[in-house]
C-alpha positions in Angstrom: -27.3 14.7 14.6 -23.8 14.7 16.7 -23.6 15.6 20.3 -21.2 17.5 19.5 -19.9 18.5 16.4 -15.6 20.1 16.6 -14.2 22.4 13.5 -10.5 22.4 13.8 -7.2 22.0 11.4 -6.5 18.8 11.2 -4.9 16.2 11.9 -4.5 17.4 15.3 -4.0 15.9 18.3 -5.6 18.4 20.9 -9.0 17.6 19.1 -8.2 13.7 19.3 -8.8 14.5 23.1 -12.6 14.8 22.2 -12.3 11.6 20.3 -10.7 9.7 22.0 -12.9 10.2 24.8 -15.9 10.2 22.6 -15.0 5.9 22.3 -15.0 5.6 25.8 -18.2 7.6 26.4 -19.7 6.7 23.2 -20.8 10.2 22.2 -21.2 11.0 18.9 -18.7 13.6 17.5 -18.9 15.3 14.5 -15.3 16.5 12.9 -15.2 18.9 10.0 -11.8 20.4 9.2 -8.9 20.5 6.5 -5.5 21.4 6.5 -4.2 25.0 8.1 -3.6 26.2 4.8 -7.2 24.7 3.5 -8.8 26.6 6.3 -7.4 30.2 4.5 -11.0 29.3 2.3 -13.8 27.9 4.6 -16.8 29.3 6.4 -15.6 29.6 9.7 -19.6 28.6 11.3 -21.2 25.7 13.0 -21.8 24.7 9.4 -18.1 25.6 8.4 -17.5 24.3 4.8 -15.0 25.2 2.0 -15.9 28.2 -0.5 -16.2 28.2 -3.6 -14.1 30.6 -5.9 -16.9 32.6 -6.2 -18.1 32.9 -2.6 -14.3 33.8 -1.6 -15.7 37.5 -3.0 -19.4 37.4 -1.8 -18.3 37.2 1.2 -15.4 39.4 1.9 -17.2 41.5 4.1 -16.8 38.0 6.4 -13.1 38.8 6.1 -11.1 38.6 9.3 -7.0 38.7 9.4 -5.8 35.3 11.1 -3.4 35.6 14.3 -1.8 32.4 16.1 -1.0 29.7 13.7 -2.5 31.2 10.9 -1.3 34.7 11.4 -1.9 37.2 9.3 -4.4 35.2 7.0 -7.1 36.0 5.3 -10.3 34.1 7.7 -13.9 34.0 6.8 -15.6 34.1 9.9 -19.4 34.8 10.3 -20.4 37.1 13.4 -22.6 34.0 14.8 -19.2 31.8 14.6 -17.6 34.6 16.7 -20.6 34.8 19.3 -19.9 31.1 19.8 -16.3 31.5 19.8 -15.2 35.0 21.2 -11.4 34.0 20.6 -11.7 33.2 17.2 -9.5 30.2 17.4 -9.6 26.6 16.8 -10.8 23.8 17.7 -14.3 25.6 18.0 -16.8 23.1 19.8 -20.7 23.8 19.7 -23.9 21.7 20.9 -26.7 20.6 19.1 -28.2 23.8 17.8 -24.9 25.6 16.9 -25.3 28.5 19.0 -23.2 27.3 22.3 -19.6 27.2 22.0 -16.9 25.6 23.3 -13.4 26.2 22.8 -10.0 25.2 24.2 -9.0 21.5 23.7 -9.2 20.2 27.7 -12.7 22.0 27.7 -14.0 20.7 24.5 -12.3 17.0 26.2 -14.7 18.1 29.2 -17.5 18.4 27.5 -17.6 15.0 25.8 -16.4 13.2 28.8 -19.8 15.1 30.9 -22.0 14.3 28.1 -21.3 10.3 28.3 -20.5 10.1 32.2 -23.3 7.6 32.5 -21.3 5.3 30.6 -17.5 5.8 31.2 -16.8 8.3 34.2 -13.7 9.7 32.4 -14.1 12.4 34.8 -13.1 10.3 38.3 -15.3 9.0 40.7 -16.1 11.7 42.6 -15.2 15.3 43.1 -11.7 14.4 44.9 -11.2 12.4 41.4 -12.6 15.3 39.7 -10.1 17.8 41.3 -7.5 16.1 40.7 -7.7 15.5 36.9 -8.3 18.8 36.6 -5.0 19.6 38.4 -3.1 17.5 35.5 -5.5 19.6 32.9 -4.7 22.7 34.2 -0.9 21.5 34.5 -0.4 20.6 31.0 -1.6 24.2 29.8 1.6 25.6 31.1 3.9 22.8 29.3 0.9 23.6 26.0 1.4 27.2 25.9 5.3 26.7 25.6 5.4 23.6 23.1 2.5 25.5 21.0 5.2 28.5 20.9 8.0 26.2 20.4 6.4 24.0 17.4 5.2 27.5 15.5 8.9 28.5 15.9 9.8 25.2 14.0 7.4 25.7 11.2 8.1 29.1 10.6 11.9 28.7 10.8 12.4 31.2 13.2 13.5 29.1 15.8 16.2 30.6 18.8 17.9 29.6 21.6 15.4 31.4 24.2 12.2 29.7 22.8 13.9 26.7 22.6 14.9 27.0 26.8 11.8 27.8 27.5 10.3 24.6 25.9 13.0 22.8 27.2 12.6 23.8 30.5 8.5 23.4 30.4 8.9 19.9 29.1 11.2 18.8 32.0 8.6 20.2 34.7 6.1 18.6 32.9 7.3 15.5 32.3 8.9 15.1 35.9 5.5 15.7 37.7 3.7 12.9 35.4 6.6 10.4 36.3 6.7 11.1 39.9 2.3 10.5 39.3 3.2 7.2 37.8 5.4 5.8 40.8 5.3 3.3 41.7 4.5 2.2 38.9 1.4 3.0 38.0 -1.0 2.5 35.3 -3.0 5.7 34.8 -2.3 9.3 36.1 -5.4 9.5 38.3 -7.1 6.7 39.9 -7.4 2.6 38.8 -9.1 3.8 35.3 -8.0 6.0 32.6 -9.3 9.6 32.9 -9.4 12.6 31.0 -6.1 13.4 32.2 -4.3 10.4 30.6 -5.7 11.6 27.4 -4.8 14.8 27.8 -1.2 14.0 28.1 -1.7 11.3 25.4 -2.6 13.8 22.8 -0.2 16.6 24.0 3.2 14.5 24.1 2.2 13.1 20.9 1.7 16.8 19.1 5.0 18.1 20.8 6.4 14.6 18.6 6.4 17.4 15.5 9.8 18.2 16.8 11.2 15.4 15.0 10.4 16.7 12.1 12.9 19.3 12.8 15.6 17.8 13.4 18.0 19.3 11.1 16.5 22.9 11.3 17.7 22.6 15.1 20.9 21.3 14.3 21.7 23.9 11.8 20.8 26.5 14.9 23.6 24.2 17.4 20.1 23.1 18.6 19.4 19.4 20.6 16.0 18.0 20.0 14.2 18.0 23.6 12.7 14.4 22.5 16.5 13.3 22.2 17.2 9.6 22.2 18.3 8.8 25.6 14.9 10.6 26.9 13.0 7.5 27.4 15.9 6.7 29.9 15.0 10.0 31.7 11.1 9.5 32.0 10.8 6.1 31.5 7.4 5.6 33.5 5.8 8.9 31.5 7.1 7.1 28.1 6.2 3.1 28.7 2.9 5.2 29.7 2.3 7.0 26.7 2.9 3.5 24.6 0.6 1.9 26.5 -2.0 4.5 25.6 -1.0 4.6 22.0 -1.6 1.0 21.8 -4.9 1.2 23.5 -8.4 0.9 21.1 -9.2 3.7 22.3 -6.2 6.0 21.2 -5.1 3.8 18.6 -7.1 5.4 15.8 -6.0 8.2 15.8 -2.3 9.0 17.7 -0.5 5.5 16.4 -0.5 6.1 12.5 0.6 10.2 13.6 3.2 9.3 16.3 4.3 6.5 13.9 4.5 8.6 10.9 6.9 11.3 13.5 8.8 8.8 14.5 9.6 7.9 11.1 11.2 11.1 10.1 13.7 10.4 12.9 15.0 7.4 11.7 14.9 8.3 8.3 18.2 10.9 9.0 19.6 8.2 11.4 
């Protein structure tokens, strides 16, 4: 049985924090998930699973209407899912027996990262470390609740200037705070080993990387992509950072095939 078992959409990056970690601690995590669309007809539960056509009736009275991401859907959500998860959302975490939940990626990232401490101390060396990490964690919420906002904008094509300032402007906080972090020069964010806040940022530059999938709709709006080509020139400690990580065994898995596959898009309209 996992340590931890994570039901999310996938792919996503925010629960590659858990994984990621989970090679460095060597905990075992369990991923169950499908597309956001796919989700529209699972079980949300610690046993989540697709339906069958025939269950999707059965068990309307399961029937919950979807809000962020996956607004106004159709969800199947058992009450003990919701007991575990009062927010409803994913990625939903839970321990061994199903009935303690965990939600919100940086938590779920936590968890796994406590769980294998004896191994890796992903969490810093002591509570000073400890602090400090969180610090970046609870930093990179502000910058996640505006790119999360930002990206849903993109994908629903309803996209405007004033969501697109707002990211703007919580990427350039963001990102100026890590580079300042990483002079001079500097390897990781937070002491002489990489932590959970280097995966953290890792996972969350690499999911706001779905603007470049947008390109056009931007330009059709008189929009500039944030992730422009000359911003490597204006970060360029935060960016040599984030390919360092990307290459790394670690992260490799998981963000190099998905940032590769973003990056792609761009140059296929260059």
């Amino acid at each position: 049985m996992a340590d931890l078992r994570i039901f999310s959409y996938l792919p996503n990056p925010r629960v590659w924090k858990a994984t990621i970690a989970a090679r460095f601690c060597e905990v075992d995590v369990e991923i169950r998930g499908a597309s956001g669309n796919e989700l529209k007809d699972w079980l949300w539960d610690y046993d989540a699973r697709p339906l069958a056509e025939q269950e999707l009736q059965s068990l309307s009275s399961l029937a919950r209407t979807g809000r962020v991401g996956l607004t106004g859907a159709r969800l199947f959500k058992t009450d003990a899912f919701l007991q575990a998860q009062p927010f409803g959302n994913v990625p939903a975490a839970f321990g061994l027996d199903g009935e303690i939940g965990i939600f919100e990626s940086n938590s779920i990232m936590r968890a796994v990262a406590r769980l294998g401490e004896a191994t890796f101390q992903l969490y810093g060396r002591d509570a000073y470390e400890a602090s400090r990490i969180d610090s970046f964690l609870d930093v990179s919420l502000d910058f996640a609740r505006d790119s999360q906002i930002y990206l849903l904008a993109l994908s629903s094509g309803t996209i405007d200037a004033a969501t697109h300032a707002r990211a703007k402007e919580a990427f350039a906080i963001y990102a100026s705070g890590l580079e300042q972090a990483l002079s001079p020069r500097r390897d990781t964010l937070v002491g002489n080993d990489i932590s959970l806040a280097d995966i953290c940022f890792a996972a969350e530059l690499a999911l706001f990387m779905n603007e470049h999938a947008r390109g056009e709709q931007l330009s059709e709006r008189g929009l500039d992509r944030i992730l422009h080509p000359g911003v490597r020139n204006d970060y360029p400690l935060v960016f040599a950072h984030f390919a360092r990580l990307v290459d790394h065994e670690h992260f490799k898995p998981d963000l190099k095939p998905y940032v590769e596959k973003l990056l792609s898009k761009t140059e296929a309209r260059t």
